[in-house]
ZAVODREN-941127 format. One record per residue: chain; residue in three letters; residue number from 0; y, z, x of N, C-alpha, C in turn. Coordinates in pm, 1 decimal. Example, Ala and Ser with C-alpha at 12.3 -4.5 7.8 and 13.67 -1.06 7.14 Angstrom:
<nodes>
> A/ala/0/-569.0/780.0/1319.0/-450.0/780.0/1230.0/-330.0/780.0/1320.0
> A/ser/1/-225.0/708.0/1285.0/-106.0/714.0/1367.0/3.0/787.0/1290.0
</nodes>
This chain:
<nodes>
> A/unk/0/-614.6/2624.6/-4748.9/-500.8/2572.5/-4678.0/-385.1/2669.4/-4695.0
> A/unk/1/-320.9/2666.4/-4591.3/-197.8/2827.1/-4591.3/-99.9/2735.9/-4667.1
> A/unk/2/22.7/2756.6/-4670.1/119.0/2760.5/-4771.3/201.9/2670.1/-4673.8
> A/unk/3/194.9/2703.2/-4576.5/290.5/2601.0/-4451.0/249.3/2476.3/-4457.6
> A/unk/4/86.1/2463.2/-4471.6/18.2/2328.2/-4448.9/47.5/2251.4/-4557.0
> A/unk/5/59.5/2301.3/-4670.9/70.5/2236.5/-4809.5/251.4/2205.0/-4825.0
> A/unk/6/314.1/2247.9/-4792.2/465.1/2263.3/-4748.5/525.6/2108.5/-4647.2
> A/unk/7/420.2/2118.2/-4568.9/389.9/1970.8/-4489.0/349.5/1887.1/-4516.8
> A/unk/8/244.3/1864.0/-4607.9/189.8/1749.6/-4650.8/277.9/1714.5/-4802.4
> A/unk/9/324.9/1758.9/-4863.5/399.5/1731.5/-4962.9/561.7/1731.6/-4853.8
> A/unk/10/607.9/1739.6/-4770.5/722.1/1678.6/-4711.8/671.0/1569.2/-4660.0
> A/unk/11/590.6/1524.5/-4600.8/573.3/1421.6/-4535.5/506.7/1323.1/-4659.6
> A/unk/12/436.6/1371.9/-4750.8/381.7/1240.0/-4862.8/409.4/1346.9/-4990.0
> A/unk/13/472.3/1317.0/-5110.6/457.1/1448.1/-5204.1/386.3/1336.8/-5321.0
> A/unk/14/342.3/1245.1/-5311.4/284.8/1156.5/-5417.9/108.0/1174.5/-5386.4
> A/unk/15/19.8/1169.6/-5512.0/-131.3/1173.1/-5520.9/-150.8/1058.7/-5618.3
> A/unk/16/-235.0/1015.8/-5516.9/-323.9/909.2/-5642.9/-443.1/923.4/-5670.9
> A/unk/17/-461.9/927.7/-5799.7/-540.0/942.7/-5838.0/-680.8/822.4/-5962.6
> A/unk/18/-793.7/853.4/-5927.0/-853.6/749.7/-5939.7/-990.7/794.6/-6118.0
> A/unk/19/-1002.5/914.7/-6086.6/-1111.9/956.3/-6182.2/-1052.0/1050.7/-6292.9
> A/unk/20/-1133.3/1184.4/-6281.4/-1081.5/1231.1/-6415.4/-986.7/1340.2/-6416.5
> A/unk/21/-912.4/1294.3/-6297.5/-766.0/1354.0/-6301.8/-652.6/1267.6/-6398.6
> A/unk/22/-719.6/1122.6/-6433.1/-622.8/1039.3/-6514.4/-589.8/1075.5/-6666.4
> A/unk/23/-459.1/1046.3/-6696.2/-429.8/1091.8/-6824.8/-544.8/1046.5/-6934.4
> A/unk/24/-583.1/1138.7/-7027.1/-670.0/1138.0/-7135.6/-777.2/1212.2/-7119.2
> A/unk/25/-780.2/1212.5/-6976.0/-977.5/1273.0/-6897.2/-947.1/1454.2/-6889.0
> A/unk/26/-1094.3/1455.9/-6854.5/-1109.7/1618.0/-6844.0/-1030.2/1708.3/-6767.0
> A/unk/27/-969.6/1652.6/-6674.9/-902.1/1726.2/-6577.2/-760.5/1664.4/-6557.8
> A/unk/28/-717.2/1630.5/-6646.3/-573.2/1587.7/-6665.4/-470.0/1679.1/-6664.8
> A/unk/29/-504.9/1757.8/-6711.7/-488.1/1923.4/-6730.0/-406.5/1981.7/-6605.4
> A/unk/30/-456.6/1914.4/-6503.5/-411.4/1955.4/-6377.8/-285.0/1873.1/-6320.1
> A/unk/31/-262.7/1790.8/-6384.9/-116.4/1749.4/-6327.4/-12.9/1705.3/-6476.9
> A/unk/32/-77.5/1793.8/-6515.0/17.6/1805.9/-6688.4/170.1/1807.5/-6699.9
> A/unk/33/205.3/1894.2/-6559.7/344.2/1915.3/-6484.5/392.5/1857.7/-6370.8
> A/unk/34/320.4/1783.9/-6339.2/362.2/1645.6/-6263.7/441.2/1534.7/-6275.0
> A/unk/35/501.3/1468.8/-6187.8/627.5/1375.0/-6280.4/472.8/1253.5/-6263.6
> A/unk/36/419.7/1150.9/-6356.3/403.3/1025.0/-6355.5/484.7/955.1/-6334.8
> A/unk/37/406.2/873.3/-6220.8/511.7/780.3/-6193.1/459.6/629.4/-6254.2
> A/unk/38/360.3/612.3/-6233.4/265.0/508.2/-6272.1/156.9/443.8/-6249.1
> A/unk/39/112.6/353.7/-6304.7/-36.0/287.3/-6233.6/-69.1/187.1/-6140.8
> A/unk/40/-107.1/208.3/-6077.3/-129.3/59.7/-5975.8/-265.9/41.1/-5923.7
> A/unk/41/-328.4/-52.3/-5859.7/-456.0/-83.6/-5866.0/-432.3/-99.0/-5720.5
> A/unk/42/-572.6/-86.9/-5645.9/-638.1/-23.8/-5495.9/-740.2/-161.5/-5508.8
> A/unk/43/-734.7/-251.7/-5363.0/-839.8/-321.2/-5335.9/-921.4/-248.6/-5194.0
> A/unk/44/-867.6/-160.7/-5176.8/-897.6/-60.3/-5046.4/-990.9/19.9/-5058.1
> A/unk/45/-1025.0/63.7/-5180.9/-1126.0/106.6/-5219.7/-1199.2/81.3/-5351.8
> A/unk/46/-1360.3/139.6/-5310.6/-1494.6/160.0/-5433.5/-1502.1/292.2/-5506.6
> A/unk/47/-1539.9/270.4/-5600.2/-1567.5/379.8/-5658.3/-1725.9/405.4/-5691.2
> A/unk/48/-1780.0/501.4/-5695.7/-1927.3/523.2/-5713.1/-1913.5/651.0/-5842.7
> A/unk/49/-2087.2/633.4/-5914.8/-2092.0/690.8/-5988.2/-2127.5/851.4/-5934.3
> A/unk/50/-2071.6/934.5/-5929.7/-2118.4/1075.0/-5923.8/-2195.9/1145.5/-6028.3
> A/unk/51/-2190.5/1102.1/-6143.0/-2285.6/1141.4/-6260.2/-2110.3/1184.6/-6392.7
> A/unk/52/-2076.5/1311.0/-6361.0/-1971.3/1346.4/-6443.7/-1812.8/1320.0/-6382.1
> A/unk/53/-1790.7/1268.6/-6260.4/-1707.2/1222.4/-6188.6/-1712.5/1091.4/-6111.5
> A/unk/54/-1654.7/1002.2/-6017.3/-1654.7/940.2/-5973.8/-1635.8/1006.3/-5782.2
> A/unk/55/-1643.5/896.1/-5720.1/-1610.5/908.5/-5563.6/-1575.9/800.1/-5488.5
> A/unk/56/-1514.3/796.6/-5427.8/-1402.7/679.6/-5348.2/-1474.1/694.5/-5237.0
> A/unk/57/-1465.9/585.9/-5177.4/-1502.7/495.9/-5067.9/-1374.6/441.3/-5008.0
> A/unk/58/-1362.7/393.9/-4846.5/-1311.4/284.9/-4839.1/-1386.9/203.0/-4740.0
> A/unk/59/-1384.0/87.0/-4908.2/-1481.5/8.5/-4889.7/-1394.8/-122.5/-4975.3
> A/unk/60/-1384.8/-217.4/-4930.2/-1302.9/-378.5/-5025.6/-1332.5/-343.3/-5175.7
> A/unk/61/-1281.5/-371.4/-5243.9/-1354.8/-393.7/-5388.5/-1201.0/-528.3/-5458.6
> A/unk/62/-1278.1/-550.8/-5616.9/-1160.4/-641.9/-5672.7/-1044.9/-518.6/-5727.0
> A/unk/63/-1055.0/-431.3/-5788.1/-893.8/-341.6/-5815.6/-945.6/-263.5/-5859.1
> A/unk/64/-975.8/-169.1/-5848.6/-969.2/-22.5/-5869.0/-836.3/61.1/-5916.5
> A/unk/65/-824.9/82.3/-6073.9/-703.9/133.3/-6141.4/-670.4/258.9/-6082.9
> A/unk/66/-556.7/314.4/-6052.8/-518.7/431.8/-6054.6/-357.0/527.9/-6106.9
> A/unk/67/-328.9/634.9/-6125.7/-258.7/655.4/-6085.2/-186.0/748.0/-6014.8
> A/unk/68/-21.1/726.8/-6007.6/26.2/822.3/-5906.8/116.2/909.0/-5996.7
> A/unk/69/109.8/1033.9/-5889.8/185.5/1155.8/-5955.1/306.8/1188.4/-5784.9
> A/unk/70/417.7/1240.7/-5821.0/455.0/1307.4/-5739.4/421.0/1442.1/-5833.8
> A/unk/71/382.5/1560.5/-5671.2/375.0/1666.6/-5722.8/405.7/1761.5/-5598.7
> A/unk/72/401.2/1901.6/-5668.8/466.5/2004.7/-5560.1/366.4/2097.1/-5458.4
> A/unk/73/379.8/2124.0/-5409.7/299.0/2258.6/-5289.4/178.5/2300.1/-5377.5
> A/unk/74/233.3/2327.2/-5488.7/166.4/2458.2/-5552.4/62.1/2352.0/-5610.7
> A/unk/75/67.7/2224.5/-5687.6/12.6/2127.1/-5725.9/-113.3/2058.7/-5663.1
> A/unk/76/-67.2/2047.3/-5530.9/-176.6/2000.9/-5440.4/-262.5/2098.5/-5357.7
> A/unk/77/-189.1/2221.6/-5363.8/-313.9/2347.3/-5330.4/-405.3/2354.5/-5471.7
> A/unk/78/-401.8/2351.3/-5635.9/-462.4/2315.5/-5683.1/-540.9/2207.7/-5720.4
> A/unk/79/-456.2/2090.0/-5676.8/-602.5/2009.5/-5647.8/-699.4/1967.5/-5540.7
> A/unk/80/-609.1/2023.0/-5390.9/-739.1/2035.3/-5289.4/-829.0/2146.5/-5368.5
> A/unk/81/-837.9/2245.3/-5440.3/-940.5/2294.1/-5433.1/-1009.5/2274.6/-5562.6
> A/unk/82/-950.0/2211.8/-5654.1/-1066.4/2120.2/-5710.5/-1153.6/2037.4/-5672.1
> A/unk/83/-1100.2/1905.1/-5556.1/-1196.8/1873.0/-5449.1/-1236.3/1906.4/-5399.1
> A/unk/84/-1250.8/2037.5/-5394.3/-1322.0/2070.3/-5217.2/-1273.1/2026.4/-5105.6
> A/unk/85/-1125.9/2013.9/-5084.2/-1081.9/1940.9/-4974.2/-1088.7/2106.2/-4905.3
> A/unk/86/-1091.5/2088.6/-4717.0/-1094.2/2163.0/-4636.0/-998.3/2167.6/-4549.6
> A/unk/87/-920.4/2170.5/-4562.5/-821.5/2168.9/-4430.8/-852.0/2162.0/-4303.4
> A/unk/88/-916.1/2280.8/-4314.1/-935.9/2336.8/-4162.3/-1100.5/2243.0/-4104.1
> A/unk/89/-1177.3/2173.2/-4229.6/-1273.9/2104.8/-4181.5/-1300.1/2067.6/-4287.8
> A/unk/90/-1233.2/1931.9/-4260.4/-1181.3/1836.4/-4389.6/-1354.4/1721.8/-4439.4
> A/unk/91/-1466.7/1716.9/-4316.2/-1594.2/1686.7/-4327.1/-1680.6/1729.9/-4375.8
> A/unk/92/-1645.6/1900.4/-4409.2/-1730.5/1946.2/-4503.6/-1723.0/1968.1/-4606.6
> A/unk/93/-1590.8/1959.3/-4674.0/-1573.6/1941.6/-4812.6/-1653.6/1833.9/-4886.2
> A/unk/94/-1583.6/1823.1/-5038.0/-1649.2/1741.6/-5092.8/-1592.1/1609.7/-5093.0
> A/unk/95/-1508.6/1645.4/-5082.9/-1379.8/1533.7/-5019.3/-1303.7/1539.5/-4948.5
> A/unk/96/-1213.5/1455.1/-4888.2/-1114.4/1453.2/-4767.8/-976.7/1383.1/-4841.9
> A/unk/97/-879.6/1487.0/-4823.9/-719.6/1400.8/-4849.1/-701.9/1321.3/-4755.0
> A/unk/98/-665.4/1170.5/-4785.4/-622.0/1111.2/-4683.8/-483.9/1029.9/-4739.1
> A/unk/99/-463.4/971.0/-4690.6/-357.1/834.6/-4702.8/-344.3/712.4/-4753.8
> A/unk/100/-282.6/667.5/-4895.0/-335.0/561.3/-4920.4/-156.0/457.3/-4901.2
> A/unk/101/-162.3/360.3/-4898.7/-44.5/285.2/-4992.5/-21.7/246.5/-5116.0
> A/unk/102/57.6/290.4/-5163.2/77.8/230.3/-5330.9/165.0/141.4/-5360.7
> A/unk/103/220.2/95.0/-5443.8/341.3/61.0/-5474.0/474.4/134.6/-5491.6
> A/unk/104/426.4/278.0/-5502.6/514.6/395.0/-5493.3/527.1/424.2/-5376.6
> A/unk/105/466.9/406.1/-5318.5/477.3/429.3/-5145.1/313.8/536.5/-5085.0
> A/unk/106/347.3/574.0/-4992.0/218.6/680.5/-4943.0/164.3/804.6/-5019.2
> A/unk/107/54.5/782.8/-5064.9/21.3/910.3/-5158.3/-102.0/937.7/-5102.2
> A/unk/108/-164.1/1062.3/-5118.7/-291.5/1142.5/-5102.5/-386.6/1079.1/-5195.3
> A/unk/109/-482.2/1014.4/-5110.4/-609.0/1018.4/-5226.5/-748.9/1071.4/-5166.3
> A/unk/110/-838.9/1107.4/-5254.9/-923.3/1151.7/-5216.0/-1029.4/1133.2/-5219.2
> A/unk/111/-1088.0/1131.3/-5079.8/-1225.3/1038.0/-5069.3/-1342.6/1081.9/-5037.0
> A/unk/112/-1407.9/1071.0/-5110.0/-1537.2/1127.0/-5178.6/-1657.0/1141.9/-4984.4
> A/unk/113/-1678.3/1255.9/-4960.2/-1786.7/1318.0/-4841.5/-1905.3/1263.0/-4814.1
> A/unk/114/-1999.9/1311.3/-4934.7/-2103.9/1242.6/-4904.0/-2171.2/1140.1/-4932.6
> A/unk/115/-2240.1/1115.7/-4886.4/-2353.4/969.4/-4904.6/-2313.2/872.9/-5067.7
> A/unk/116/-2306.2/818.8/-5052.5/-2325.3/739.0/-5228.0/-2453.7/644.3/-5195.0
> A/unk/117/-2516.8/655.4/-5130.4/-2692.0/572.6/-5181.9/-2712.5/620.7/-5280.1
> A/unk/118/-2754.4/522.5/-5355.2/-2834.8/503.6/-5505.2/-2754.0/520.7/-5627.1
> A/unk/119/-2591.9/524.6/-5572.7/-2503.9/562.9/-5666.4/-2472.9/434.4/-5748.4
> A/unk/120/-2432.5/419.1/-5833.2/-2403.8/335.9/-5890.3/-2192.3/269.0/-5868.2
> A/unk/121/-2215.2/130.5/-5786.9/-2106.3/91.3/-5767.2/-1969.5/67.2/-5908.2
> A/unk/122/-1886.8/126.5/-5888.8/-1709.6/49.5/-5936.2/-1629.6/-47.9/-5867.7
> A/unk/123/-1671.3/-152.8/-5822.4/-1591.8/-261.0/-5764.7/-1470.2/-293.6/-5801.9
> A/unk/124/-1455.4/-269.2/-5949.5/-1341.4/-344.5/-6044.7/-1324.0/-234.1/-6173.8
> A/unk/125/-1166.9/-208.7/-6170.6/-1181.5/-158.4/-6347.8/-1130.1/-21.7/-6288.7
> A/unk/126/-1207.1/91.3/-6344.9/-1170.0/245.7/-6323.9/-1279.7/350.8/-6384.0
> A/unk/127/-1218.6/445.6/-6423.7/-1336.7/541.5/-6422.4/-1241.4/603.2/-6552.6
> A/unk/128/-1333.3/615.2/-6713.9/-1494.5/597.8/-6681.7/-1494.5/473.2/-6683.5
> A/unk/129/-1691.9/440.5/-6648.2/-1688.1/293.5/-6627.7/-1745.1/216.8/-6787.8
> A/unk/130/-1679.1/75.2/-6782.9/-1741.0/73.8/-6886.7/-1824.3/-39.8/-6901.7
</nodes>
């Protein structure tokens, strides 16, 4: 994604929510270390599935799905589209797709998991990891 595109999507939404192991304590927390937290709020909008060492979002009903939100900058969300595999330019072949969620913070980026989840193991309720 060029520098303009990321420039745009953080003017128009600069908040990410986040659902797996981008959350504070997890492996990849790391990545919004310099992020303001804003806080947690729970998603009935979406599932979560087991990916094996990650999770993947659906939207699909579930009872609450924990998450949280970060505002963050340009430079922030070009590093974590490409931790997802998000594509800009062909946002279907990634591994995920940024899209749009509502929070209680207002509109943030979340990211929703590409392919198939048959045989995955469902998160209806709770967060990731599962327990």
């Amino acid at each position: 994604m060029t520098a303009r595109h990321l420039e745009a999507a953080v003017a128009t939404t600069p908040l990410v929510a986040v659902y797996g192991t981008l959350k504070q304590g997890l492996n990849n927390a790391h990545w919004l270390s310099t992020a303001t937290r804003l806080g947690g709020d729970t998603c009935t909008a979406l599932t979560l599935y087991d990916i094996g060492p990650y999770p993947g979002a659906k939207w699909q009903a579930s009872r609450g799905i924990s998450l949280e939100v970060y505002r963050v900058t340009a430079s922030q969300l070009a590093h974590l589209d490409a931790l997802e595999d998000h594509r800009h330019e062909a946002p279907e072949q990634g591994e995920y797709q940024r899209q749009l969620l509502t929070t209680r913070f207002g509109k943030a980026w979340v990211y929703i998991y590409n392919p198939s989840v048959d045989g995955r193991v469902m998160i209806a309720e709770g967060g990731w990891p599962p327990k």
